[in-house]
C-alpha positions as a printed Julia matrix, in Angstrom:
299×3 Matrix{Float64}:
 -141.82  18.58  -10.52
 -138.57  18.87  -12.16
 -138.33  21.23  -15.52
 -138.14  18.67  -18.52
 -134.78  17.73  -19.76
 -133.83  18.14  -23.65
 -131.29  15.79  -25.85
 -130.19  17.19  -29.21
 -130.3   13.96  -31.18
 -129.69  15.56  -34.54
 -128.23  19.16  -35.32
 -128.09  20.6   -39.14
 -125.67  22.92  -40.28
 -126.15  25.08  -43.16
 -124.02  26.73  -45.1
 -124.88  29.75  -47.09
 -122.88  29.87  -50.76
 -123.11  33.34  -51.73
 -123.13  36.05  -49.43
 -123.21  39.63  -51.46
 -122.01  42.97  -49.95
 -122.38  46.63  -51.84
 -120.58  49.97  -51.3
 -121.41  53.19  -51.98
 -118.1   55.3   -53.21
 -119.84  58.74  -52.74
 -120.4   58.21  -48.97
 -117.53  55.46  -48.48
 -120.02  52.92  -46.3
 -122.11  50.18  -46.63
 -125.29  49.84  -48.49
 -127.86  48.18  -46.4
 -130.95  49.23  -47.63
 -133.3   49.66  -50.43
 -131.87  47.01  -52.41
 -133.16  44.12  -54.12
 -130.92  41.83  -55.44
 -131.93  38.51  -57.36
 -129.85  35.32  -58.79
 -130.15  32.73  -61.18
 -128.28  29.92  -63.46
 -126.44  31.33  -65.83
 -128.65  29.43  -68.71
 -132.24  29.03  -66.58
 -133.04  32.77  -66.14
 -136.38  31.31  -65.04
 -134.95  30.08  -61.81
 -134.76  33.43  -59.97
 -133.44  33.4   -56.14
 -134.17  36.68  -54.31
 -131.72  37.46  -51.56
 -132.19  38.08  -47.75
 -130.59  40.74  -46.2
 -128.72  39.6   -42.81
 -128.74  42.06  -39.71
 -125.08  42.81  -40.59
 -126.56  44.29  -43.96
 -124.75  41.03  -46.21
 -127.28  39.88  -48.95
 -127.27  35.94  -48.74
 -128.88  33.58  -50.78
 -130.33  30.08  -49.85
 -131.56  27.22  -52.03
 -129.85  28.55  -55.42
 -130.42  25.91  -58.37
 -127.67  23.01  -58.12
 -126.48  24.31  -54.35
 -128.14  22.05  -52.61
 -125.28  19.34  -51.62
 -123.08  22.48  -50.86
 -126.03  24.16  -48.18
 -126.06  21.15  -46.7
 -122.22  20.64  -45.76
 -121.31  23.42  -43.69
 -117.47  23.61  -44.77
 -114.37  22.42  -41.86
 -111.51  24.43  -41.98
 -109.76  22.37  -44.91
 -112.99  22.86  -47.21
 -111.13  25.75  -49.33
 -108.51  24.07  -49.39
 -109.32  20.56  -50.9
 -110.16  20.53  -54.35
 -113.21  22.6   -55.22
 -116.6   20.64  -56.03
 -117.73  21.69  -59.79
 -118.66  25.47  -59.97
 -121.86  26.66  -61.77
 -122.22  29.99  -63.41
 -125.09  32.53  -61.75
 -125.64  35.88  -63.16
 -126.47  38.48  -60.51
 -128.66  41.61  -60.72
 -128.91  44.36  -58.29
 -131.7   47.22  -58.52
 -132.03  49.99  -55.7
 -135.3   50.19  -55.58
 -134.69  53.85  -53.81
 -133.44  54.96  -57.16
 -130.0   56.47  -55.61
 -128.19  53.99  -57.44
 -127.93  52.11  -60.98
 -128.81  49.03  -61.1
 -125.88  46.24  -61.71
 -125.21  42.67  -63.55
 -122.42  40.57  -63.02
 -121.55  36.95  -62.91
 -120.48  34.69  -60.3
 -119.33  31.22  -60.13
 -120.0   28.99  -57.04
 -118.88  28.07  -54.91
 -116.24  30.83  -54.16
 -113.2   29.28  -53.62
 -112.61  30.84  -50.45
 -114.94  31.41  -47.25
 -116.9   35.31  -46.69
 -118.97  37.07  -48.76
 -118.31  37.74  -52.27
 -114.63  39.72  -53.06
 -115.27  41.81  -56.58
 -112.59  41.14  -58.23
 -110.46  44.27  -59.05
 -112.71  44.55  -62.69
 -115.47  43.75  -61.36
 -115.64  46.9   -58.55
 -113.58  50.08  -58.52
 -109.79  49.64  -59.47
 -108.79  50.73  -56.18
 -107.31  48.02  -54.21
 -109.68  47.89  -52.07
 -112.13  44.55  -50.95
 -114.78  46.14  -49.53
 -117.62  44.94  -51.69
 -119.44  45.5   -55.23
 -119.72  49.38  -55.52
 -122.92  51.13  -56.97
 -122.92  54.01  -58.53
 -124.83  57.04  -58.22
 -128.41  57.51  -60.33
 -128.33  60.22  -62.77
 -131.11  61.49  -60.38
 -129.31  61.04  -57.18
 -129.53  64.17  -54.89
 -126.91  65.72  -52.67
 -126.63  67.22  -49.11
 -124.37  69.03  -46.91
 -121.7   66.27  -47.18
 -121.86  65.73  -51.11
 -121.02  67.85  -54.38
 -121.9   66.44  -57.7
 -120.27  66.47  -61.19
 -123.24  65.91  -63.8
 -123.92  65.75  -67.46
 -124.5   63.69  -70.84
 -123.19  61.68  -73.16
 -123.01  61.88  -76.93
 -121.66  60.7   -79.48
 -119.62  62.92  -81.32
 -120.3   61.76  -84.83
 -124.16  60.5   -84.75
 -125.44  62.71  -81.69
 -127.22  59.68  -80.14
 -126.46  58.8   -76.45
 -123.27  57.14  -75.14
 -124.62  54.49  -72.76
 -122.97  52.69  -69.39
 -119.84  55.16  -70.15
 -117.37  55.4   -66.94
 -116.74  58.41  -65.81
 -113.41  58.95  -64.01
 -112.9   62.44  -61.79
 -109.33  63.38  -60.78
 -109.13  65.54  -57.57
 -106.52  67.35  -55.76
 -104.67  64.96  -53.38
 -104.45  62.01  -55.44
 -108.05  61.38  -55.31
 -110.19  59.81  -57.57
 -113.93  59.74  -57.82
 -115.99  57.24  -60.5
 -119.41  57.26  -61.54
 -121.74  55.73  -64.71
 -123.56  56.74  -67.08
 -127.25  55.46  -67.34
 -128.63  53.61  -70.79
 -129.62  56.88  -71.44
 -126.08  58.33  -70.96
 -126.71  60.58  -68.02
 -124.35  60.51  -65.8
 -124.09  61.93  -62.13
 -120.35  61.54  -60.05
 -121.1   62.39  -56.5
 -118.11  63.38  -54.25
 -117.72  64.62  -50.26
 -116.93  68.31  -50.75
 -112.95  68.51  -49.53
 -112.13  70.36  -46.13
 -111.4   73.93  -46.97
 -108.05  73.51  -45.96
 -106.93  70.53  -47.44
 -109.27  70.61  -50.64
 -108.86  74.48  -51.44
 -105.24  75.47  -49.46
 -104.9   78.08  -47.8
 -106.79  79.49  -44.36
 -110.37  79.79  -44.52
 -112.16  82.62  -45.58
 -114.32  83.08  -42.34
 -110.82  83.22  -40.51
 -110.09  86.5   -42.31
 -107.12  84.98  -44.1
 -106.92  84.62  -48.14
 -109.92  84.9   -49.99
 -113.56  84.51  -49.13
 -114.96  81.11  -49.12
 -117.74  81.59  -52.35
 -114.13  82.16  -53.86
 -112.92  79.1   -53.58
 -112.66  75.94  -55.78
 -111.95  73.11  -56.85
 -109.58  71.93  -59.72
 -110.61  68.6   -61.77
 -110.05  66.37  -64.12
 -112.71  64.66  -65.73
 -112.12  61.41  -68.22
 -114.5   58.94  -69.69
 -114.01  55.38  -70.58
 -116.93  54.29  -73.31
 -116.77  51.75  -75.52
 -120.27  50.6   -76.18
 -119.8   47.53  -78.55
 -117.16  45.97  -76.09
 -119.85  46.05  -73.94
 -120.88  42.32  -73.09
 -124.65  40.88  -72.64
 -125.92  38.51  -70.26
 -128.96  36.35  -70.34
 -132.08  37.47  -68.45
 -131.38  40.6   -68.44
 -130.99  44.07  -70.52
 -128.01  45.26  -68.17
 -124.79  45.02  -69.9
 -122.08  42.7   -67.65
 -120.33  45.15  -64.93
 -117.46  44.05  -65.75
 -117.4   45.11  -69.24
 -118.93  48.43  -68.2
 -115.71  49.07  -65.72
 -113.03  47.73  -68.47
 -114.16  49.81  -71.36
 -111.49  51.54  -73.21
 -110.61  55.45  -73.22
 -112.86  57.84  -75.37
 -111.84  61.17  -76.75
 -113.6   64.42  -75.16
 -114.77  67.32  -76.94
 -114.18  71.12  -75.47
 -115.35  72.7   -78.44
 -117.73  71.21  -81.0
 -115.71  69.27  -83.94
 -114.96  71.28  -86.4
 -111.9   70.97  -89.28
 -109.95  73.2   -86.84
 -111.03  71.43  -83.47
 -109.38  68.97  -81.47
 -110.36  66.28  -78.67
 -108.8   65.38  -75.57
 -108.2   62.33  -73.49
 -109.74  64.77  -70.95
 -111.41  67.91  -69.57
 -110.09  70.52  -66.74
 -112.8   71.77  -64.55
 -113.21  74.33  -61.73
 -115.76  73.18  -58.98
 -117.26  75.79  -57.29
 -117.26  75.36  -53.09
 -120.89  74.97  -52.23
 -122.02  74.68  -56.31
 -122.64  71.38  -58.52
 -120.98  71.47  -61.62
 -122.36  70.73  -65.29
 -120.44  69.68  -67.71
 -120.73  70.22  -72.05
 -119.43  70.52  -75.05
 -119.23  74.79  -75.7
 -122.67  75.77  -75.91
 -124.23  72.26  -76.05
 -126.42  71.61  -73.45
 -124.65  67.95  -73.57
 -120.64  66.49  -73.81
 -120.0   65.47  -77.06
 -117.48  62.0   -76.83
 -115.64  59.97  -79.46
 -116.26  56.33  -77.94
 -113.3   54.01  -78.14
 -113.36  51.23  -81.13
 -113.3   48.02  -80.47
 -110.26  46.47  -80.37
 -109.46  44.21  -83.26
């Protein structure tokens, strides 16, 4: 008997309209895991869409409010390129539910107006020209390894003491480089770096070579600068999570060495040694916290 024969008489293409990728700065790779990340209309923040995650580690979401007609024509080449169908406003919330990361909100209109996943735009992900996804940053409570150094501490408000929250913390390396972290609603904040090769990060030859000085010698040379600006901050609906955006665009605060004082003086930011193979804390003189002037808003 000859093996049955099979016709396609009808083949449906779908098209997925939001396709989410996330980045972790610390580590410089992909975040695949641990995440759950949910969508819904801007206004209907009872319509909630989790997302799948894809075996290339993209977050995708299917039958989103209003998206139907767009699932259902899977785009030709010219589809980005004709004149884009009505967009509709989603808000977007990412929590790791590992607790390595803070969780995110951010908006996004669809469809994109170009094919892929979703590009952050450059305020809506680390200013660094880079497209490589939506970056999360490290959990207050986020521990290191081998690989990974950490610059910790916590926000306060110079005047009335209470906590600076969703302040962005900016660390200036040797090198050029440049290292960004958040602070938690809480205003905790942890900035978790790769420690630096001993001879590019610290100069000179290393210590178990029997050249310059020993390696628990050694460090690091920082700059450390926050952004906070909590009224600019901007609110979304469905959820207590300020909008990332705002978080990443806040304005420059004013740091405090020393406590304030009629003789004291702030700065736009702090100098730091980091230890090789020690975390660093960071405060205010003999506070166990770092006392900040947030930024006004802007008239």
């Amino acid at each position: 008997m000859s093996a049955p024969q099979f016709r396609v008489l009808e083949q449906l293409d779908t098209f997925t309209p939001l396709g989410l990728k996330f980045w972790d700065p610390a580590l410089d790779r992909a975040i695949s895991d641990g995440l759950q990340v949910i969508a819904w209309p801007l206004h209907l923040p009872g319509q909630k869409i989790v997302a799948a995650r894809n075996r290339s580690g993209i977050f995708t979401f299917r039958w989103l409010p209003g998206m139907r007609a767009i699932e259902h024509r899977y785009p030709d080449p010219d589809f980005f390129d004709a004149s884009i169908p009505q967009r509709r406003a989603f808000i977007v919330t990412v929590q790791d539910q590992l607790e390595r990361f803070l969780p995110a909100a951010f908006r996004v209109d669809l469809p994109l107006p170009y094919g892929g996943v979703f590009l952050a735009e450059s305020s809506a992900s680390v200013p660094d020209g880079s497209a490589r996804g939506v970056y999360l940053f490290s959990a207050p409570s986020r521990r290191t390894d081998e690989r990974l150094t950490a610059v910790r501490g916590e926000l306060l408000d110079a005047d009335t003491r209470a906590p600076v929250p969703w302040a962005h913390v900016v660390i200036g390396a040797p090198h050029g480089a440049v290292f960004h972290g958040l602070a938690d609603a809480s205003g905790r904040f942890a900035v978790l770096m790769p420690f630096p090769s001993l001879e590019e990060g610290f100069a000179g030859s290393p210590g178990s070579f029997g050249h310059g000085s020993p390696i628990g010698d050694r460090g690091w040379d920082l700059q450390l600068a926050v952004n906070a600006q909590p009224r600019a901050l901007a609110t979304l609906p469905g959820t207590p999570l300020p909008e990332y955006r705002s978080v990443l665009d806040q304005a420059p605060a004013e740091v405090w060495r020393v406590e304030p004082d009629p003789s004291a003086n702030s700065d736009p930011q702090l100098s730091l040694r980091l230890q090789f193979g020690e975390q660093l804390i960071v405060r205010t003189g003999s506070l166990p916290e770092l006392l900040v002037t947030p930024a006004p808003l802007s008239p």
